[in-house]
N, C-alpha and C positions, 0 to 999 in steps of 0.2 A: 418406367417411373424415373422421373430426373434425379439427381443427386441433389441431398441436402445441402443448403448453401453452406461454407464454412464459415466459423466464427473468427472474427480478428481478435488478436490481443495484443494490444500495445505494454511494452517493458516487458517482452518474452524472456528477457536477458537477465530480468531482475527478481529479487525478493519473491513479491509477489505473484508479479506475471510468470514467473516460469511453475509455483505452482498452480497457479489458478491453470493452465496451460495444460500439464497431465493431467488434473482433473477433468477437465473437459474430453481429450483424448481417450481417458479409460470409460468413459460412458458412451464412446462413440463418433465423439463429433472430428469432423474435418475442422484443423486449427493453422488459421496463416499468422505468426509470431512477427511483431515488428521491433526492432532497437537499435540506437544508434554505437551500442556498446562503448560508452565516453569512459572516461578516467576518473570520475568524480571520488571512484575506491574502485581495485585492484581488478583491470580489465578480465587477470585469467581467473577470477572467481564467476563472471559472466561468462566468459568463455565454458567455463567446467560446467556453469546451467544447461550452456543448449548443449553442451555435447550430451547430454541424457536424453536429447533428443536423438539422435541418433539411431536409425533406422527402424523412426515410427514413421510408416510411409503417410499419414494422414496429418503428418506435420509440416508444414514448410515454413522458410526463415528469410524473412527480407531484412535486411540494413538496411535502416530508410532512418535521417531526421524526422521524427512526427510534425515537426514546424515548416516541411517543406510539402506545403497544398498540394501543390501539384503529383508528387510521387504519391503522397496517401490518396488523393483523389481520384488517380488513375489505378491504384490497386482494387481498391473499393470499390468502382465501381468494372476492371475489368474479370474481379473474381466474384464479380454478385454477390459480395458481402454484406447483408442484411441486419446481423447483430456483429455489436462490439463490444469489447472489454477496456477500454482506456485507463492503462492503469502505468503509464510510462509518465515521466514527470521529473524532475531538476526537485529532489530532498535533501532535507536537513537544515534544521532553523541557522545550526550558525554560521552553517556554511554560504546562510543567505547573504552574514555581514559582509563578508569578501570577497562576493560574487556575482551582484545583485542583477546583471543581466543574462546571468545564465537561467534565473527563473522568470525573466519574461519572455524569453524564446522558448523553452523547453514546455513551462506549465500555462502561459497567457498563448502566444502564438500556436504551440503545439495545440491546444486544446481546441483554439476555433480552427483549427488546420483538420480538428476529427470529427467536428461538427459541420464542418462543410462540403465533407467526404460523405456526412452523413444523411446532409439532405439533400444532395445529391442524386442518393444511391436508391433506384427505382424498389418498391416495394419493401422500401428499412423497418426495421420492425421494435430496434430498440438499440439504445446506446447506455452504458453504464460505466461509469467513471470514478476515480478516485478524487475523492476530498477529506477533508485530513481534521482529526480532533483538536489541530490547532486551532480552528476559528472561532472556539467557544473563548479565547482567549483566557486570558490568569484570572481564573476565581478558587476563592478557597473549598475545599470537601466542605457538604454539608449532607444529611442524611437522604437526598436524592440524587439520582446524578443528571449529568446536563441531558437536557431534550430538544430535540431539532426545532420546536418552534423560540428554543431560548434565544434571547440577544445575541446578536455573532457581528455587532459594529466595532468590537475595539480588541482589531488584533495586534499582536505586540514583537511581530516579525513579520518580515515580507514574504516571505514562506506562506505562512498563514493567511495574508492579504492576496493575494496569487491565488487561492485555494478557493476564499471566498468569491475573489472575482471572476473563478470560472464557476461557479454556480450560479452568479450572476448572470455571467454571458450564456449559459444553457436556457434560464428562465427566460429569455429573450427570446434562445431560439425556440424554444417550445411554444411559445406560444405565435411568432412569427410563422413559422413551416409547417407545427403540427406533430415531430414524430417526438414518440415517447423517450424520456428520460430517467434515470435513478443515478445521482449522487451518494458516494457511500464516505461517510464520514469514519477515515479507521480510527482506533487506539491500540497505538504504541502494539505494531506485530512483531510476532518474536519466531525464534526456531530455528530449525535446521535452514541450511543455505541463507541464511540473515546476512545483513548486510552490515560489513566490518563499523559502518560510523557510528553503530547503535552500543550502547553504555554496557549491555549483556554482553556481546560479542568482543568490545575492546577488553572489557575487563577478565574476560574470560585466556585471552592472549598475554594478558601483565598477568594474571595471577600466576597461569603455567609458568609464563619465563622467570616467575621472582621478581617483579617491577611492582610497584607501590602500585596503587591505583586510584585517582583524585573523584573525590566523591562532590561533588556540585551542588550547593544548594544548600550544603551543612549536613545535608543525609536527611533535610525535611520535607524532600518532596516527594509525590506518589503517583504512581501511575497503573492503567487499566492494560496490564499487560494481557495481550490477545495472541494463544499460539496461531500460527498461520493455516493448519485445516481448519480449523473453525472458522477463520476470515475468512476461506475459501468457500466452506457449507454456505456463507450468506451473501458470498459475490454470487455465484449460480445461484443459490435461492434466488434472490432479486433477480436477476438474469434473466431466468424461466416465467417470471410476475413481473412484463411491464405493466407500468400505470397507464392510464388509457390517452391516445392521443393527446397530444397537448398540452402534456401535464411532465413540469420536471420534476420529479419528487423526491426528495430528504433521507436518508437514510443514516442513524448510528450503526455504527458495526465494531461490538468490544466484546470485555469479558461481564460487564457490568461488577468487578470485584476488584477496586482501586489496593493496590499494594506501595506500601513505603517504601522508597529507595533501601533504608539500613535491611527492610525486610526480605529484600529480593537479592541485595549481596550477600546475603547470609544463608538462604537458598541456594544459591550458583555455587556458596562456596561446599557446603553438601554433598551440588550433583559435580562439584569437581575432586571435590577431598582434600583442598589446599585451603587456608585461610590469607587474605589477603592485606595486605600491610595498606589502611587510607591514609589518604592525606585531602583535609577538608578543605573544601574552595567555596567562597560564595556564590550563588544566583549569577548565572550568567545571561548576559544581554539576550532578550529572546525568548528564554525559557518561560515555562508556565508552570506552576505550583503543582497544579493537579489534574486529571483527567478523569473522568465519572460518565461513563458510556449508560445512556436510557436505553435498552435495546428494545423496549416493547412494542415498536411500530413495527420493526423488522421483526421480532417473534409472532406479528398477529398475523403478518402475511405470508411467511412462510415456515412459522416452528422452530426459528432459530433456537440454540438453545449451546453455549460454549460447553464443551465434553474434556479438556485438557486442564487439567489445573496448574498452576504454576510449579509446582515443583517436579510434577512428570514432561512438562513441556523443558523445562531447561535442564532436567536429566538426557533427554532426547537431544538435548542440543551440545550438549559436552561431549557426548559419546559421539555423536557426527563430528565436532569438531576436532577431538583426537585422532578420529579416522582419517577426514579428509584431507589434515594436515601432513597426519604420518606417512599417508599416499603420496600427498603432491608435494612433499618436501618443502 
């Protein structure tokens, strides 16, 4: 009997891809990790990802640009990679103001650089990709939240524009080539091994060292905070349920439970046991008010169903954080 083909995961080095990555591992599967490990936040916290990698022999690690065709093309198809995980990407809306060509090579060229590996790659069976609750753009909470067929013309960072127009270029190729697709729209993931730019994680650093911490938006904005195993239950649920040829299809993936900024500082400060000293800042260029995760389409297809509630998720995440710190100095 031949061996199972392995699954790719692109941003092996990140956030999410290095969970999504043990995940798949502990159930079995043969996993090829790709990232280019950039600087964009603190290379040895990537570093510290894959070293947990470390002597899973069913894991292997390539450096590769995902925006360089040719390396992802020749992996793809000299490892008969059939399914992927594309979830490596140039984040953070304001990071887009100052950087704006780092996200068309990382998330525009990268992306048709996985798509081209992808139909390429004899007998592919499915591609699944990150796209981001930014494209619902700035609308206020209202007693539903946003739905993959809602409006996603007016987004209000290029982050988010990037995001949308690889969901574009995928409906293209799906119906150009044929192989199936699922786009997964996150909200706002959080948790252990987070990624320093996100507001839990910075705040969580100023509060320990006694530094103020600048609250954005006045403290009136909210978001669909999603700990990262439950983003991971509905990246493999989708994963394991492609849509049928030809078809690129929509995915929300949140908590569906939008929480106020003031409500989630005062949480963190809980699972920290310190209170933090704010200092109020307006709406910054970019941001979006609120985020309102529909998860019903992904619950009818695979049971999704978020199990971490926000205050055991970022009790989880101060206790790694004290750890990892006191460890790595």
């Amino acid at each position: 009997m031949s061996e199972p083909a392995p699954i790719l995961v692109t941003g092996a080095a990140g956030f999410i891809g290095h969970a999504t990555a043990h995940r798949l591992l502990e159930r079995g599967e043969r996993v090829i990790g790709v990232d280019i490990v950039n600087d964009y936040y603190d290379p040895a916290l990537k570093e510290a990802r894959l070293a947990t990698f470390n002597g899973r022999r069913e894991f292997s690690f390539h450096r590769i640009d995902i925006a360089d065709v040719e390396a992802i093309g020749a992996l793809v198809r000299d490892q008969k990679v059939r399914r992927i995980v594309h979830l490596a990407a140039q984040a953070g809306v304001r990071y887009s103001l100052e950087n704006p060509f780092a996200y068309e090579r990382s998330n525009l060229a990268g992306h048709l650089s996985l798509l081209e590996a992808s139909r390429h790659a004899p007998e592919f069976e499915h591609l699944v990709y990150a796209s981001s609750s930014s494209v619902y753009g700035d609308r206020p909470l209202t007693g539903q939240g946003f739905r993959e067929d809602d409006p996603v013309d007016m987004p209000v960072s290029l982050y988010a524009a990037t995001k949308r127009s690889c969901e574009l270029i995928s409906q293209s190729y799906a119906k150009l080539y044929g192989f199936p697709q699922t786009g997964l729209r996150f909200f706002t993931v959080y948790g252990p091994w987070g990624r320093p730019d996100m507001a839990y994680f910075s705040f969580t650093r100023k509060i320990l060292a006694g530094e103020p911490i600048e609250v954005y938006g006045e403290g009136r904005m909210a978001r669909d905070f999603t700990y990262v195993d439950d983003i991971v239950d509905g990246i493999i649920g989708a994963l394991d349920n492609p849509p049928p040829p030809g078809e690129n299809r929509i995915l929300n993936i949140g908590d569906s439970h939008p929480v106020g900024l003031m409500d989630m500082i005062e949480t963190l400060e809980n699972a920290i046991g310190r209170k933090a000293e704010k200092i109020m800042r307006p709406m910054q260029p970019g941001d979006v008010t609120a985020t309102y995760a529909d998860v019903g389409k992904l619950h009818a297809l695979t049971g999704y169903r978020p199990k971490v509630m926000l205050a055991e998720g970022l009790q989880r995440f101060a206790d790694w954080y004290r750890d990892f710190y006191r460890t790595s100095g």
